[in-house]
Structures are given as structure tokens and as C-alpha cells.
C-alpha positions in Angstrom: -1.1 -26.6 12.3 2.1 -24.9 11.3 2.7 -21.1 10.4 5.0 -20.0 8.1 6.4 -16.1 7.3 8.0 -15.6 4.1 7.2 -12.3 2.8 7.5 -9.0 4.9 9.3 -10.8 7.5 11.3 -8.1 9.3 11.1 -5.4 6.7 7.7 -3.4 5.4 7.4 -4.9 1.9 6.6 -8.2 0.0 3.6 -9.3 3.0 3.1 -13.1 2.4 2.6 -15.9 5.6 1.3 -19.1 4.8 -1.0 -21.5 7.1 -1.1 -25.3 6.8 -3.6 -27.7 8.5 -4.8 -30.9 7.4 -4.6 -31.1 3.6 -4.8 -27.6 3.2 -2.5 -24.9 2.6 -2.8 -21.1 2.0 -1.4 -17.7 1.7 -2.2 -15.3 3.7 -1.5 -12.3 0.9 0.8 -12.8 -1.7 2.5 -9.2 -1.7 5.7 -8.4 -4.1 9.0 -7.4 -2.7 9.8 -3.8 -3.8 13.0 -2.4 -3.4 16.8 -2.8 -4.7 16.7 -4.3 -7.9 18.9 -7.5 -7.0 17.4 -7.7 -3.9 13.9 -7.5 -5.1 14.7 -10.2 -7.8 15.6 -12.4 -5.3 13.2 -12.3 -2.6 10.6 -12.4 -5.9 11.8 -15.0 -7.2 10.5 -18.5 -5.5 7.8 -19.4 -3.0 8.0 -21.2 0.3 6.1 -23.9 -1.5 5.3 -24.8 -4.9 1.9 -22.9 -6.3 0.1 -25.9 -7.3 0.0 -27.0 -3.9 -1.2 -24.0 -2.6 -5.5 -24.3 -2.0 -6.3 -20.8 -1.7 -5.1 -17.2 -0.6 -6.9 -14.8 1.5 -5.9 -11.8 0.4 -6.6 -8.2 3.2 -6.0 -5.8 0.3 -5.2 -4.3 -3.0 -1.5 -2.8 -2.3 1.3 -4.0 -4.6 3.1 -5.1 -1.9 0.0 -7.4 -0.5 -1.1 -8.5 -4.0 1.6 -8.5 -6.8 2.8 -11.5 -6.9 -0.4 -12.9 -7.2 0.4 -13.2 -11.0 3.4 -15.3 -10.5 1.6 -17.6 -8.6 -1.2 -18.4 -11.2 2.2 -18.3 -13.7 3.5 -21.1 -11.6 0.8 -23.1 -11.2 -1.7 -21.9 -8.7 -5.5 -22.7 -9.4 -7.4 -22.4 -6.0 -9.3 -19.3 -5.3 -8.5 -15.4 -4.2 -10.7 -14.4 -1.7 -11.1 -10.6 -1.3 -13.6 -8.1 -1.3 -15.3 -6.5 -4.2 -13.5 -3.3 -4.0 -10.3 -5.1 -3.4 -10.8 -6.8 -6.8 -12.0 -4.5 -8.5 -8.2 -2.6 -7.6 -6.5 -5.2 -8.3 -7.9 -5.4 -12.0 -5.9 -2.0 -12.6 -3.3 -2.3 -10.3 -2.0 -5.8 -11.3 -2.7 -5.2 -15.0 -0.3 -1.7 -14.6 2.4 -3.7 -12.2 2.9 -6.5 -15.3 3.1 -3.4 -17.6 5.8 -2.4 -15.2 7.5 -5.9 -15.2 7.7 -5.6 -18.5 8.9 -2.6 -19.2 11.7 -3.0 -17.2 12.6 -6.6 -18.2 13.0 -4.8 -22.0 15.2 -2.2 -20.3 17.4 -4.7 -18.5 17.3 -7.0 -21.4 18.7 -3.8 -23.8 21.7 -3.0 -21.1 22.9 -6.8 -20.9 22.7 -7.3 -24.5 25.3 -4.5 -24.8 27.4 -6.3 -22.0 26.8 -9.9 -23.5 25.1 -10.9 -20.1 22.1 -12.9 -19.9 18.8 -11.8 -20.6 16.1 -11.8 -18.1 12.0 -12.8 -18.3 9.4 -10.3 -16.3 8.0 -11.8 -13.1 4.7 -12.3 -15.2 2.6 -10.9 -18.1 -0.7 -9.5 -18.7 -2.2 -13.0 -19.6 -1.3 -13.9 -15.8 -3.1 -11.3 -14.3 -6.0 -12.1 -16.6 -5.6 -16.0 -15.4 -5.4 -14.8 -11.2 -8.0 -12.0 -11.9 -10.7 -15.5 -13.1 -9.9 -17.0 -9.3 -11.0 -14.0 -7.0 -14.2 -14.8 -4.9 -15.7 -11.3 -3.4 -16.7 -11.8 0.0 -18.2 -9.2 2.1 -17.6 -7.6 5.6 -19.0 -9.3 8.6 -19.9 -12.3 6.8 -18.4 -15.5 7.9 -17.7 -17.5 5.0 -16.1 -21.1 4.7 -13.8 -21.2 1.8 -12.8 -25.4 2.6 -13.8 -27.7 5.3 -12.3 -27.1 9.0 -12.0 -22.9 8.1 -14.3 -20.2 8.8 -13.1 -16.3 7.7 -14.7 -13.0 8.8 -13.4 -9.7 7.3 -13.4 -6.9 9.4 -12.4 -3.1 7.6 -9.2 -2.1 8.3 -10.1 1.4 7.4 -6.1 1.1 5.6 -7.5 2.0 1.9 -10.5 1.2 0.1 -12.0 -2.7 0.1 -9.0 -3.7 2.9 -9.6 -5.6 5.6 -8.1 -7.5 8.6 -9.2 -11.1 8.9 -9.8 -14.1 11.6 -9.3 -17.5 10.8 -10.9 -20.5 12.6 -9.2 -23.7 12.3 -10.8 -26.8 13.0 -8.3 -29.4 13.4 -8.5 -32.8 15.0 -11.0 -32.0 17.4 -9.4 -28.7 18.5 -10.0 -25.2 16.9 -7.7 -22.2 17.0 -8.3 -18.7 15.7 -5.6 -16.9 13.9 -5.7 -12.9 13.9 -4.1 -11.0 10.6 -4.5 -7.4 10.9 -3.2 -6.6 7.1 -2.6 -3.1 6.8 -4.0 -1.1 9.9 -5.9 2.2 9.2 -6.6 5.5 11.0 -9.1 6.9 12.4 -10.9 10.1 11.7 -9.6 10.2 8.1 -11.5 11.4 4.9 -13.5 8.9 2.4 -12.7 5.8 4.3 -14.3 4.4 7.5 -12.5 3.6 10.7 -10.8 0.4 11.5 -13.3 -2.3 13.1 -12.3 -4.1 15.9 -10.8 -7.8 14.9 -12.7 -11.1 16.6 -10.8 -12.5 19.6 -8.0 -14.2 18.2 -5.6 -16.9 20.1 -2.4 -15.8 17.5 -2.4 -12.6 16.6 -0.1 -11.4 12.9 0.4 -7.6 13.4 1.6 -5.1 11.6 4.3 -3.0 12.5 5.2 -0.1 10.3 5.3 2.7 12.7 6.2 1.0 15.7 7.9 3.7 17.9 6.5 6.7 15.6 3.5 8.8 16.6 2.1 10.9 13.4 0.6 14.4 13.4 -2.7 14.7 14.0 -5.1 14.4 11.1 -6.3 17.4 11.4 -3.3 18.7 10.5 -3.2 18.2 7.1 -5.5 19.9 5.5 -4.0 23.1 6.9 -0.3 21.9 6.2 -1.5 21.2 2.9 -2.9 24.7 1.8 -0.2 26.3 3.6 2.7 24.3 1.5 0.8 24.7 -2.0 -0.1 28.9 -0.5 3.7 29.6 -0.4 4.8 27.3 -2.8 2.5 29.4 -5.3 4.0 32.7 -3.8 7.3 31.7 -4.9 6.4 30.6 -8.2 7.3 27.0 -7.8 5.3 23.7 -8.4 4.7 21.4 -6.0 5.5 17.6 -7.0 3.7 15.0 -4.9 4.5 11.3 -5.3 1.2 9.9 -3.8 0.5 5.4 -4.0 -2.6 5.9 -6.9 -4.6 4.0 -4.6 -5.7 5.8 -1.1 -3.2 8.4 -1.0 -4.2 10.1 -4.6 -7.7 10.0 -3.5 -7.1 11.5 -0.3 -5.2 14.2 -1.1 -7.5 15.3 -4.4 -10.3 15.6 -2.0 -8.9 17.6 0.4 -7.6 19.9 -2.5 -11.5 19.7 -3.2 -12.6 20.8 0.1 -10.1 23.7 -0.1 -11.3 24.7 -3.3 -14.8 25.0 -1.8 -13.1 26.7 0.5 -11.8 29.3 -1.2 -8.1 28.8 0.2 -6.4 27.9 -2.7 -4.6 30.0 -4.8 -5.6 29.8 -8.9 -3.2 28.2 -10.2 -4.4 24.3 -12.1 -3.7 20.7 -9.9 -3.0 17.7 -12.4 -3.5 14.1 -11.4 -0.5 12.3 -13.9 -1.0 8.8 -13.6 -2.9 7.1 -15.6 -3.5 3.8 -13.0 -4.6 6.8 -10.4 -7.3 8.0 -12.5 -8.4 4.0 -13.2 -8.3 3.8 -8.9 -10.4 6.8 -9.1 -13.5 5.5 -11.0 -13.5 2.6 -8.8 -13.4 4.8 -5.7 -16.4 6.3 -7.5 -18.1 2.7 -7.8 -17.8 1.9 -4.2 -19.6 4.2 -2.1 -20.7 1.6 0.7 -17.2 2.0 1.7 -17.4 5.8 2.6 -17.6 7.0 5.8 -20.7 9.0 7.0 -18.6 12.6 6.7 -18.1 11.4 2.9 -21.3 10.9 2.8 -22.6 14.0 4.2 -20.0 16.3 2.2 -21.7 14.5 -0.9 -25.2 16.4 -0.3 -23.8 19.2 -1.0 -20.5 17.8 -3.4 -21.6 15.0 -5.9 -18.0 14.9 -7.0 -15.6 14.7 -4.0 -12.8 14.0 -6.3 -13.6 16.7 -9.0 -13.2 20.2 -8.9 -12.8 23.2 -11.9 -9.0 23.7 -11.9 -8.3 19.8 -11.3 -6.9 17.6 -14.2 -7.0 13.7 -14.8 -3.7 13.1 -17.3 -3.7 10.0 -19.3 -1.9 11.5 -22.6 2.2 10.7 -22.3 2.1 14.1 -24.3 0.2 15.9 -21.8 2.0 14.4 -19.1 5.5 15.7 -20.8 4.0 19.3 -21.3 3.8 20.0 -17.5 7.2 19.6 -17.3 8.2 22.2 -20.2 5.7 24.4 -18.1 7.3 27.2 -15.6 3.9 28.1 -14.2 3.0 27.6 -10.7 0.6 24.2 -10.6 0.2 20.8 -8.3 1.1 17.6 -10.0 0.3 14.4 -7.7 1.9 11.3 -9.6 2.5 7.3 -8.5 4.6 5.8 -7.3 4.6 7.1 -3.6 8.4 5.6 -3.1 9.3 7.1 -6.4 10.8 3.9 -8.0 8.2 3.8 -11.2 5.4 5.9 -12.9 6.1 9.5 -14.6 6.6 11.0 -11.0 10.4 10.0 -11.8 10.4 12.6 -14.7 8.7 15.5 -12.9 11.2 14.9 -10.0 14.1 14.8 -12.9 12.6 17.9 -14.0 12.1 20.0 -10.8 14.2 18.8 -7.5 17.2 21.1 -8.7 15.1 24.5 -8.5 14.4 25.9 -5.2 11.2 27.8 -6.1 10.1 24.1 -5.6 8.1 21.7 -3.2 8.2 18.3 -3.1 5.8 16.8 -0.8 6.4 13.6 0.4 3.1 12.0 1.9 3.7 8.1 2.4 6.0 5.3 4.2 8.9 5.1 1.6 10.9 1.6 1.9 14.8 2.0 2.4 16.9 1.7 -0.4 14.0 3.9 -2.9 14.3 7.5 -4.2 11.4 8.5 -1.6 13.8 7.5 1.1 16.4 9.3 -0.2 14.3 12.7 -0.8 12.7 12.2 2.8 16.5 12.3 4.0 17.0 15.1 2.0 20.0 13.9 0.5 21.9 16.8 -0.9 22.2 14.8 -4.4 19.9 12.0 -6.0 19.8 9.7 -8.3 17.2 10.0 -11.3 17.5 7.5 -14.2 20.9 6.8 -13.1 22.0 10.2 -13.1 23.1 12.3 -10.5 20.9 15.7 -9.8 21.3 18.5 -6.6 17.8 18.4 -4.2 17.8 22.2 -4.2 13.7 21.9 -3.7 11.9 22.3 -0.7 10.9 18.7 0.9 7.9 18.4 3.1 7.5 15.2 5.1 3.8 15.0 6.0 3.2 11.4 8.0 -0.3 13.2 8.8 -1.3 11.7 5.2 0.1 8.0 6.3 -2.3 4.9 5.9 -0.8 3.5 8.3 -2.0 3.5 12.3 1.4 4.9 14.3 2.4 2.8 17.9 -0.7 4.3 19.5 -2.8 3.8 17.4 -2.0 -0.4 16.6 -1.7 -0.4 20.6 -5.3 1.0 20.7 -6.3 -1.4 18.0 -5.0 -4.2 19.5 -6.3 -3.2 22.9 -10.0 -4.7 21.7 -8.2 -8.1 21.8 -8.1 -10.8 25.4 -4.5 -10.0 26.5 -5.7 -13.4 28.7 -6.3 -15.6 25.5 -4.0 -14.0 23.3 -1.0 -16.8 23.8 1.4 -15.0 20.9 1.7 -11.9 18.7 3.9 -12.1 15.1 5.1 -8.8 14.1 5.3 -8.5 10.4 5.7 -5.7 7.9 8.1 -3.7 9.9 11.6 -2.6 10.0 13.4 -4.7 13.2 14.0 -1.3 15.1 9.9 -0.6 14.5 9.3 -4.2 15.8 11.0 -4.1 18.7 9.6 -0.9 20.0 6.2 -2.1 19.0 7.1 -5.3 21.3 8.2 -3.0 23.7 4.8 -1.1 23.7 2.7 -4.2 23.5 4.1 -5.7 26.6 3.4 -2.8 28.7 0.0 -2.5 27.7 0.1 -6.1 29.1 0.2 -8.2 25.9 2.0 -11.4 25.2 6.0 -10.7 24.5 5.5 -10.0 20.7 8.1 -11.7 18.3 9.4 -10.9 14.5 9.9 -14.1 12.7 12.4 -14.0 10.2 11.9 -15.4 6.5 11.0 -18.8 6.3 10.2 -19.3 10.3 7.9 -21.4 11.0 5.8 -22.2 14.3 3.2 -24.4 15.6 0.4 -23.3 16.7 
């Protein structure tokens, strides 16, 4: 059986590895690359085989960069089945529908510029009737329950405690008389966090994908950021300013809202309104609200007393483009959270337009922001940055809070991968990392007396 990595192969973005054994051949997510625009288009652009011979993709989660290219592959052929669970598809129904939006949007905006130049036009990556087409293939599967989606494979989903419905998965591969189990961790959670439960601990495994994010990077502690949280929006307040939070609408939004909530009960916040502007966050929120078998017993518990963990009096869903524009012409103190979290898309590219030249205020940056994206930049604190093309002066305060990450740091993957047989364990694949993050993760691994770990490049294949 051969392995193949193709997407998020030594960078954080685009995850994608495909398995083949016998007649069969899948994906192993089928995540889109987001980052430069002519780099983007061209790692976007083609598969490492053609869709129509691919039998089926196992998808771990709902992130845009794990699921949105899933359109393009139904565009270009692909009719096998989407495994996932149900709160992974039911994400995916907003979040694919809102990336083709996206696609496009900005295929009309490209299309506008090169007609003035006389270059050539370009199509979006897919449409809406694509993502109604790939939405008809998922298959929910549940936790903990082996399934067997063809002959000679057998999949159990474990939580990955990484954002709601996501899960790490083992695959075991009957082949010729010989069967192999394949570890893919997805995206890696935390533990101790609000709303979601803790990682599980994977199956043994005999090859082992990892993630690799934070390799070398320990966050703050969790319990952190509540109080970093109140303190930044206390003092932002004091000053008159607005704090600007470009939060993923899936996981982060959540997160933060309810903490905001538990403040409010609290009685630690100052007066002054929150708005949630993004009108894919506040979808992602009613299915958060459908899915309470993935809550974690504090959730739970808080919910005795708090029917509406992500509702409080001074907090504001916006859907109205109108609405969303009338914060801006606004000089009163307030919290707007707004996708995306690497502020490349969304309306959070018009409150930052709006609000990074005045010092009175905060943006908060809560997420992993790729290289090469306007989150980067901000987390950098670059003393200029582009908005829309133009130039504008980052005279607001920035506060990095890594506390909020999905993401497990070193320690914590180390832990995670701890659970597994260092003796059976005969290679780890590092994936969805930066090479610097990789090789410290490597570095960490092998002195907790794992297997030299190794970051294949794109298109590297191996035999297992």
C-alpha cells in the first residue's frame, strides 16, 4: 500500500494525504490551500490523481482548510462517499456553501481588474451547485464506532477535542494477507477548554500522520484567558476604544462569546454592547446549538443554571450588510468578533480598514494566522498594512492570545502521542506545519523515545 501527501505538506494549510491499496484509493481530507493569491491558485488547482478515481474521503473535520476543496472534487468528477460526523456535516453545509460564495466573489473581482488590463478571465474553484452535489455524498458516522466504508478497511473516529464534530481517525488495512493500521490525528485539541470535550486517545497505530502546528511553541495556560480577556476589553473600554477580534466562525467565535457570557454573569464586564458580524458565525452557532452530545460535562453543568451559553443581553448576532456597516460609523466603545481569523475575507477586513489607525483601539488576535495573510502581518505588528490594497498605519493596540488556540502546542501533541506503542510505532509523518515547527516537533518526539519523525514534501510518496 502506498501513501501519498499532497496538501499541507510542510506548511499549515490545504491538509490532503491520499492512501491506496488494492483497487482502492482515498483522501484523507480534502482541505483548500489558503494563502497568496497565485500561490493559492496553484496549489488549488489539480489533484494528485484524477477525482473520478478517487473511492472515498475520510474527512477529521469541518475547517476550510480540511474540507474546501471538497467541491472541486465533486466538480471534477468525484462520486464515492464523505465520511464525517454529523456535526462535521452539518458545518460543512454552511461553511462550504459561504467558501463558494467566497470563490465567487472574488473570481468577479479578478475578472473586473483583468478585463481593464485585457488579461484573461478566470472561473471560481467551484459554485454553489458543487457544494450541493458533495454535501448528497457525506455518510455521518459516529464516535467509537468501527465502521467499514469498502472491503479490506475498518475506521474508528476518536474526538479530537480540535472544534466541534472533529476527530482523529485509525485505519486498518487488510491487504494480501497482511493488515496495517494508519494513525491520522487531524487537528489536535486541548484540554481543559470550554464547550468542547478533551482529545481521546487514538488506537495503536503502526504509521502515525501528525500534526504539527505548534511544534517548538508552548501556549498560556487556559486559564488565562478569560482573565486576559476581561482585562483587554476592561481597558480597552476605559480608553474609549473598540476592540476588533478576527475569530474562524467555527470554534473560536463560539469560544470566545461564551466566555464573554460567563463574564457577563459575572459581572466583570463593562456595559458597553459585543456584536458577532458574520453572518456564517451565527449559521456555526445554531449548529453548535444542535449538537449538545458534543459538550463537555462543565458545558453541561454551566447549562443548569445558563440555557443559552452563547446568549447574553448586550450580545448581538449581525446578518444585515447595513448593520454590519453602522458599527463602523459608530465611535462608541463595543466588541466586534468577525471571520475570518487570518483576516483574508469576511467584513472583519472593513472593521480592521476602519479602526487599526486609531490607538484608543484593540485588536485581538486569537488564532494560528498562515504566513503571507493580514493576521500575520498584524500579529508582527507591522508598523503599516495592507487593507483592500491600500496602505494604512497599525496605530491600535495588538493582543496575541495563543491561550484561545485550537491547536495542542509541543507538549501537548507529545502528551497525545505518548498514548501510542513507541515499540510498534515504525514511522511518524509530520503534516500541517511550518518546516521549523516540524523539526522541533521531530526533535521532541525522538526524545520522548518515538520513531525519527519525517515531513514529506508535496507529492511524496511511501510504502507502507
Amino acid at each position: 500500500m502506498r501513501l501519498t501527501f499532497w496538501g499541507a505538506a510542510q506548511t499549515v494549510t490545504g491538509s490532503l494525504h491520499m492512501l491506496e491499496f488494492g483497487d482502492t484509493r482515498l483522501f484523507m481530507d480534502c482541505g483548500l490551500f489558503q494563502g497568496r493569491r497565485s500561490e493559492a491558485a496553484r496549489m488549488n488547482a489539480e489533484f494528485p490523481v484524477s477525482p473520478s478515481k478517487v473511492d472515498l474521503v475520510l474527512l477529521s473535520h469541518a475547517h476550510i482548510d480540511h474540507s474546501g476543496l471538497l467541491p472541486k472534487l465533486y466538480r471534477e468528477g468525484f462520486r464515492g462517499r464523505v465520511f464525517a460526523t454529523a456535526a462535521t456535516r452539518d458545518l460543512c453545509t454552511s461553511m462550504l456553501a459561504d467558501s463558494a460564495y467566497i470563490q465567487e466573489k472574488d473570481a468577479q473581482w479578478v475578472n473586473r481588474r483583468e478585463r481593464r488590463r485585457g488579461g484573461d478571465e478566470v472561473e471560481p474553484l467551484y459554485s454553489a451547485v458543487d457544494v450541493e452535489g458533495i454535501l448528497e455524498l457525506f455518510v455521518d458516522v459516529a464516535y467509537d464506532e468501527p465502521f467499514q466504508p469498502v472491503d479490506g478497511l475498518t475506521v474508528i473516529y476518536r474526538d479530537a477535542g480540535h472544534i466541534l464534530g472533529s476527530a482523529t481517525m485509525v485505519l486498518e488495512v487488510v491487504e494480501d494477507d497482511r493488515t496495517v493500521k494508519v494513525g491520522f490525528t487531524g487537528d489536535v485539541g486541548r484540554a481543559e477548554r470550554p464547550i468542547l470535550r478533551d482529545p481521546q486517545p487514538m488506537d495503536a497505530c503502526d504509521y502515525l500522520i501528525c500534526e504539527s502546528t505548534y511544534g517548538g511553541r508552548t501556549h498560556e495556560p487556559t486559564e488565562q484567558a478569560k482573565e486576559r480577556l476581561a482585562d483587554v476589553v476592561g481597558a480597552t473600554a476605559r480608553r474609549g476604544g473598540k476592540v476588533i477580534i478576527p475569530a474562524f466562525a467555527v470554534g473560536r467565535t463560539q469560544e470566545i462569546v461564551h466566555r464573554l457570557d460567563e463574564l457577563t454573569n459575572e459581572g466583570r464586564l463593562p456595559p458597553i454592547p459585543v456584536y458577532v458580524d458574520s453572518p456564517l458565525a451565527v449559521n456555526v452557532t445554531d449548529v453548535f446549538k444542535r449538537h449538545p452530545e458534543c459538550y463537555n460535562d462543565e458545558l453541561v453543568a454551566y447549562m443548569e443554571t445558563d440555557r443559552d451559553p452563547f446568549g447574553f443581553a448586550r450580545l448581538t448576532y449581525v446578518r444585515d450588510v447595513q448593520e454590519s456597516k453602522s458599527l463602523n460609523a459608530s465611535r462608541l466603545p463595543m466588541v466586534i468578533i468577525s471571520a475570518s481569523g487570518m483576516c483574508e475575507a469576511g467584513r472583519i477586513l472593513h472593521h480592521l480598514r476602519n479602526n487599526v489607525e486609531d490607538p484608543k483601539n484593540t485588536v485581538m488576535m486569537v488564532g494560528f494566522c498562515a504566513p503571507h495573510t493580514l493576521g500575520r502581518r498584524i500579529v508582527e505588528r507591522r508598523r503599516e498594512v495592507k487593507i483592500f490594497g491600500e496602505p494604512h498605519r497599525l496605530r491600535a493596540e495588538v493582543e496575541v492570545m495563543n491561550a484561545y488556540s485550537a491547536h495542542a502546542d509541543e507538549p501537548e501533541l507529545v502528551d497525545f502521542v505518548s498514548h501510542l506503542d513507541p515499540g510498534r510505532l515504525k514511522k511518524v509523518f509530520l503534516v500541517h506545519g511550518d518546516t521549523d515547527r516540524q523539526l522541533a516537533l521531530s526533535d521532541a518526539l525522538e526524545a520522548a523515545g518515538y520513531p525519527t519523525a519525517v515531513g514529506p514534501g508535496r507529492g511524496e510518496s511511501f510504502e507502507l
